[in-house]
C-alpha positions in Angstrom: 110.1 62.2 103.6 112.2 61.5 100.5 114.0 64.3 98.7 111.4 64.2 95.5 108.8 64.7 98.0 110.4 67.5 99.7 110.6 69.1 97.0 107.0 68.9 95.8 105.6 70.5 98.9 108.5 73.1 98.7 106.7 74.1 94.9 103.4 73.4 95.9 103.9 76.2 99.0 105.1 78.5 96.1 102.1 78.3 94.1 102.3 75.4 92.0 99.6 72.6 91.7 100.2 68.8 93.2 100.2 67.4 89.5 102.8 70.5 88.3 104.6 69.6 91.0 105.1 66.3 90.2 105.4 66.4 86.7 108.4 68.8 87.5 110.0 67.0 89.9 110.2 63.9 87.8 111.2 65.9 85.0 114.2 67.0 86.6 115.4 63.3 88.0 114.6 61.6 84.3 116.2 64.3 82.4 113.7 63.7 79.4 110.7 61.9 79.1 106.9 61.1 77.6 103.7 61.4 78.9 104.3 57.8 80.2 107.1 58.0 81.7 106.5 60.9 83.7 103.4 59.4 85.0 104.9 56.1 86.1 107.9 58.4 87.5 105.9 61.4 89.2 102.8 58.9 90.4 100.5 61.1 88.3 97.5 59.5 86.1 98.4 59.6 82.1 95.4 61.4 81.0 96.4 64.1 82.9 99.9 64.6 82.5 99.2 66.5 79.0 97.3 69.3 80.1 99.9 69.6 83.2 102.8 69.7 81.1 101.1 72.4 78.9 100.3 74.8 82.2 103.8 73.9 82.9 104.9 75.1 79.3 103.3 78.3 80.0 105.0 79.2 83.6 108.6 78.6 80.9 109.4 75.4 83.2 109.7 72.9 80.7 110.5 72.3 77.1 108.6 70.6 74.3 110.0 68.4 72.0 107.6 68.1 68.6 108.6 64.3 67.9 106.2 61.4 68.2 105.7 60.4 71.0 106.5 64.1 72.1 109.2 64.3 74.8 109.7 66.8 77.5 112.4 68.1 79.3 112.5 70.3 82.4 114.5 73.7 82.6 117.3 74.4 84.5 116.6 74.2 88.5 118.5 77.6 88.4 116.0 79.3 85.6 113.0 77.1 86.9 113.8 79.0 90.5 114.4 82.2 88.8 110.8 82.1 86.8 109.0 80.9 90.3 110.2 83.8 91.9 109.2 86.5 89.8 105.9 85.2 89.4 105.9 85.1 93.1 106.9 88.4 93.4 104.4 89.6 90.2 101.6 88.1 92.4 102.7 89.9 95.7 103.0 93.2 93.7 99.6 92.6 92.1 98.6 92.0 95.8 100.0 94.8 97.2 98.7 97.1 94.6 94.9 96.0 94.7 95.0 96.3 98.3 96.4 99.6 98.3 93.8 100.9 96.0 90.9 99.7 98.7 89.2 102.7 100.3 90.0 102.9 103.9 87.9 104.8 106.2 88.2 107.7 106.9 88.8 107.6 110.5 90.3 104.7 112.2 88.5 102.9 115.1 89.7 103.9 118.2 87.5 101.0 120.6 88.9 98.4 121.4 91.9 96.1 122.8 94.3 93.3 120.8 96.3 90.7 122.2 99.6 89.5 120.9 100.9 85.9 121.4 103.8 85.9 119.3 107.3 87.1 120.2 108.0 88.9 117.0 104.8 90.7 116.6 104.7 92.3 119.8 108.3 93.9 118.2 106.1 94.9 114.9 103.4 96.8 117.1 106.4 98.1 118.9 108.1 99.4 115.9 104.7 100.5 114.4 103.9 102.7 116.8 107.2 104.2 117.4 107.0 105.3 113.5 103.9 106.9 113.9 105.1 108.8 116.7 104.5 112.3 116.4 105.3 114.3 119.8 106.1 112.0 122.9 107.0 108.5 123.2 106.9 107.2 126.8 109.0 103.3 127.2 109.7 101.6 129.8 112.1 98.3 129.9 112.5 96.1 132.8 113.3 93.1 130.6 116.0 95.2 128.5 116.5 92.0 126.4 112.9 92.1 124.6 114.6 95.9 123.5 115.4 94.6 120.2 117.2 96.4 117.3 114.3 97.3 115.5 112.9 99.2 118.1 115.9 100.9 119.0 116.6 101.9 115.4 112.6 103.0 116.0 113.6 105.4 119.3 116.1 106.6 117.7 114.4 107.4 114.3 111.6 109.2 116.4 114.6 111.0 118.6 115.8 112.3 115.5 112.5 113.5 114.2 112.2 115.6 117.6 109.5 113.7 118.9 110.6 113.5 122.9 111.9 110.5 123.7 111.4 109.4 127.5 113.2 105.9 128.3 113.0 103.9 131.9 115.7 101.1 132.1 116.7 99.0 135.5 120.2 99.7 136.4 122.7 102.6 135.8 124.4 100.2 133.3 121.8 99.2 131.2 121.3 103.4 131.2 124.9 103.9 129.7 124.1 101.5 127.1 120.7 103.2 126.2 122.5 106.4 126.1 125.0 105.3 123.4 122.7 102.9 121.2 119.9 105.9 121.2 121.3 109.6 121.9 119.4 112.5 122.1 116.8 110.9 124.2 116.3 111.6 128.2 117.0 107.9 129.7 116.2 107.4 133.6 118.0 104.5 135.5 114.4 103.4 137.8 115.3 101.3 140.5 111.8 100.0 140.9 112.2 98.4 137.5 114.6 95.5 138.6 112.0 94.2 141.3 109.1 93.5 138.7 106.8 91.1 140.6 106.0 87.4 139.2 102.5 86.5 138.5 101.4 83.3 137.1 105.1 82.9 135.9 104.6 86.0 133.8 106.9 89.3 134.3 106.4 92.7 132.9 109.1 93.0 129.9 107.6 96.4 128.2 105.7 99.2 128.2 104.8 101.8 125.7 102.6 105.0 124.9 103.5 106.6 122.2 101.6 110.3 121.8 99.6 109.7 124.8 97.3 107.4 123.0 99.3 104.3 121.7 100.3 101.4 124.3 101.6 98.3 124.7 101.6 96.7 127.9 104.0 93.1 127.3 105.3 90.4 129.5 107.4 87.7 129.7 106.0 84.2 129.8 107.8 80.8 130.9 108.1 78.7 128.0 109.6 75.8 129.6 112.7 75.1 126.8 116.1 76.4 127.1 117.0 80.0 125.7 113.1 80.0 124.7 111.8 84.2 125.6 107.4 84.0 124.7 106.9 87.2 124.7 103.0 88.1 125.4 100.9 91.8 124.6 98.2 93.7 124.7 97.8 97.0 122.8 95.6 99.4 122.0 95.4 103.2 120.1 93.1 106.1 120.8 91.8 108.3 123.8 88.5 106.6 124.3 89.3 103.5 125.7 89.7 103.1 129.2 93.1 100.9 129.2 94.6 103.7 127.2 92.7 106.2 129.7 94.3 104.7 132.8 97.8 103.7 131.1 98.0 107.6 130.0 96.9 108.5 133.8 99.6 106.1 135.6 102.2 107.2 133.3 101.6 110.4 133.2 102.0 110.8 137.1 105.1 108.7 136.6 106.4 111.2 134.4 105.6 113.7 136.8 107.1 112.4 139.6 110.3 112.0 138.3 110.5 115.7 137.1 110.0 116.6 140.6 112.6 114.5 141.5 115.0 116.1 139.1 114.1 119.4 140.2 114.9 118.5 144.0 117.7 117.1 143.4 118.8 120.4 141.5 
């Protein structure tokens, strides 16, 4: 793909039409041009090059020379960049806006459980339910790696809230550096966690219920490329669902079982 075409589909993906596109494009390698020219240059049919050029004219892209035959010229790349993006930005706020003013119901839907299949987003439900948390936050990390900085930043946040932080990492090590990346939260070393068991090339990477309600339950999945983590989910939110019901009952025991531990130890 040539650099003009490049950077059509770079303005078409920001809004603009194929012909606008065009037009613009050529605009910018000719300098200055007519109607004719920036067909023949931007592959565009004559007839409508005018009313592209006026649309154009409108978004402030290009200048209009009264002469006969009238000649345009495109604006700089700089200000032609600068005008895209706060019209992209006017539409996002426009966006934003009308979607904030939707009613929502009144009480969220508690049934049901969602899958996640991309990396990143399992982080975003992750993060999203660490900011909602409200009394207890339960997370457990075999795979400390898929522990990324936003959800520390998010166990600490809720730490410093004085919602109860409970953390489970593998190794005595990986406890230390919990301790100093998230303080003021209680962080167990579990040696049960570093023997996670394989199954269908999957391993569990982490766990979460945040006010006894919110989970996500994610693994690691083989990818088959180098340095390549896919990291898969499922989550839900609610006390009427019976993953959540179970989850809450396991961990709950788990939770348990270490305080007696602590207490015999004592």
């Amino acid at each position: 793909m040539s650099n003009a075409e490049e950077a059509v589909t770079a303005l078409e993906e920001l809004g603009l039409t194929e012909y606008e596109a065009r037009c613009f494009v050529a605009l910018t390698r000719i300098s200055t041009g007519t109607a004719k020219e920036i067909s023949q240059v931007a592959d565009v049919p004559r007839s409508r090059v005018y009313d592209t050029i006026e649309r154009l004219d409108r978004k402030g892209l290009v200048n209009v020379q009264q002469s006969e035959p009238r000649e345009y010229m495109a604006v700089s790349v700089e200000t032609a960049c600068r005008r895209i993006r706060e019209d992209y930005d006017s539409r996002i706020n426009a966006a934003e806006n009308a979607l904030g003013n939707l009613e929502s119901p009144e009480e969220a839907d508690d049934e049901g459980m969602w899958a996640i299949t991309q990396h990143e987003h399992v982080t975003d439900r992750v993060v999203t339910f660490l900011d909602d948390a409200e009394e207890t936050v339960h997370y457990l990390v075999p795979a400390t790696d898929v522990a990324e900085r936003p959800i520390v930043d998010g166990l600490t946040s809720a730490a410093d809230r004085g919602v109860a932080v409970s953390i489970e990492v593998p190794t005595d090590d990986y406890r230390e550096e919990f301790s100093e990346s998230v303080p003021q939260t209680e962080i167990t070393a579990s040696s049960a966690l570093q023997s996670t068991s394989e199954v269908f090339s999957e391993w569990p990477a982490q766990l979460l219920m945040v006010d006894q309600e919110s989970i996500v339950a994610a693994g690691i999945k083989e990818s088959g490329l180098p340095d390549v983590t896919n990291q898969v989910a499922v989550w839900t939110y609610g006390d009427d669902h019976g993953f959540a019901v179970w989850a809450r009952e396991l961990l709950d025991d788990r939770l348990e079982f270490r305080e007696e531990e602590r207490t015999a130890a004592e």
